[in-house]
C-alpha positions, 0 to 999 in steps of 0.5 A: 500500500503506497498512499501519501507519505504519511501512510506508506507501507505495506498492508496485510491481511492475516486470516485465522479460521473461518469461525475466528477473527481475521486482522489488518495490519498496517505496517511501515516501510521499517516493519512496525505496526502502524495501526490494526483492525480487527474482524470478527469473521474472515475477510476474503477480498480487500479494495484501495480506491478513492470511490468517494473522491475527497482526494484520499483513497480508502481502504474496503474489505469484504467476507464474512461476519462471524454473529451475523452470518452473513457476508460484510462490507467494512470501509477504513481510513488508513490514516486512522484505522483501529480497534475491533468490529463491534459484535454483541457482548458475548461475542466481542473480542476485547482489549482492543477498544472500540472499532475505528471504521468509516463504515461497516454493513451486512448483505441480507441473504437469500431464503435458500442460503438461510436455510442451506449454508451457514455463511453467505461471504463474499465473492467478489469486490470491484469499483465499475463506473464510479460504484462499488460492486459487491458479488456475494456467494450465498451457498459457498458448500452447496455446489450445484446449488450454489447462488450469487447475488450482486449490490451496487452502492454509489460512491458514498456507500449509499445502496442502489441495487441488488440482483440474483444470479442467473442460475438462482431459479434453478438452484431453487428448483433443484433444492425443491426437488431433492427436499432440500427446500420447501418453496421456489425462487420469488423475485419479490424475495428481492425486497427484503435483500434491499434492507442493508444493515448498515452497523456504522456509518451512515454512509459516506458523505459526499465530498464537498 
């Protein structure tokens, strides 16, 4: 990672098991830890674009979020990135005080991921047009039937559109046959994915 001066270094992402927290770590050109974040959940994919244009890129992650079991979206600034993502008290990691992000949200799932995975994470994390785009695997171990759905934000993170993956009718029918699934795809099943759960924020304001 190579900002400005003020935040050149090397930025890594060190991955522990699926069921356990994930950091990132900000190292400088001398190896000393700058600043660290720590994630309850994996994280699978890490973006640095300026996507909301104040001249000063940001730091976006994707994978998965341990309580909610679904795929997350964390946004961080490293000039001043820290602490630990805020889970319910039981499942908070401690001792490394409260998380400092710019934002953080989770992807609602499909009715056939809530009943035949469980974790939805992400797949894939792109700016495309001035938007981020956000594919998420809804069934990672389900194969065949395994679906995707795809978010778009504008470049404050404000939501603009979800939809499902192309084999998402089949892989509903396929699970309906095997008596994996007791209901068919519905589009109208796209109005609940539309709800984001936005945990910090809000979202990124525009620039001025």
């Amino acid at each position: 990672l190579l900002v400005t001066p003020e935040t050149r270094g090397l930025l890594v992402n060190f991955l522990n098991g699926p069921d356990e927290a994930a950091n990132i770590t900000l190292f400088s050109p001398q190896g000393k830890i700058v600043r660290r974040y720590w994630h309850s959940g994996h994280i699978h994919h890490m973006l640095i674009d300026d996507l909301n244009r104040d001249r000063f890129p940001e730091i976006y992650l994707g994978g998965m979020a341990n309580f909610y079991h679904a795929a997350d979206v964390v946004v961080l600034d490293p000039r001043n990135f820290g602490g630990a993502s805020l889970e319910v008290p039981e499942r908070q990691i401690l001792g490394f005080g409260p998380p400092v992000e710019l934002a953080r949200l989770i992807l609602p799932r499909t009715l056939l991921s809530q009943h035949l995975a469980k974790y939805s994470t992400i797949s894939a994390l792109r700016t495309v047009g001035g938007e981020l785009a956000v594919d998420v695997d809804e069934c990672p171990p389900c194969g065949k039937m395994g679906t995707s759905s795809y978010f778009r934000f504008d470049r404050n993170l404000r939501f603009l559109d979800v939809k499902p993956g192309d084999i998402t009718a089949a892989a509903y029918q396929h699970a309906y046959q095997t008596g994996l699934l007791k209901i068919l795809w519905d589009p109208r099943e796209l109005d609940e994915m539309r709800k984001v759960q936005y945990l910090s924020g809000p979202p990124l304001k525009a620039s001025q």
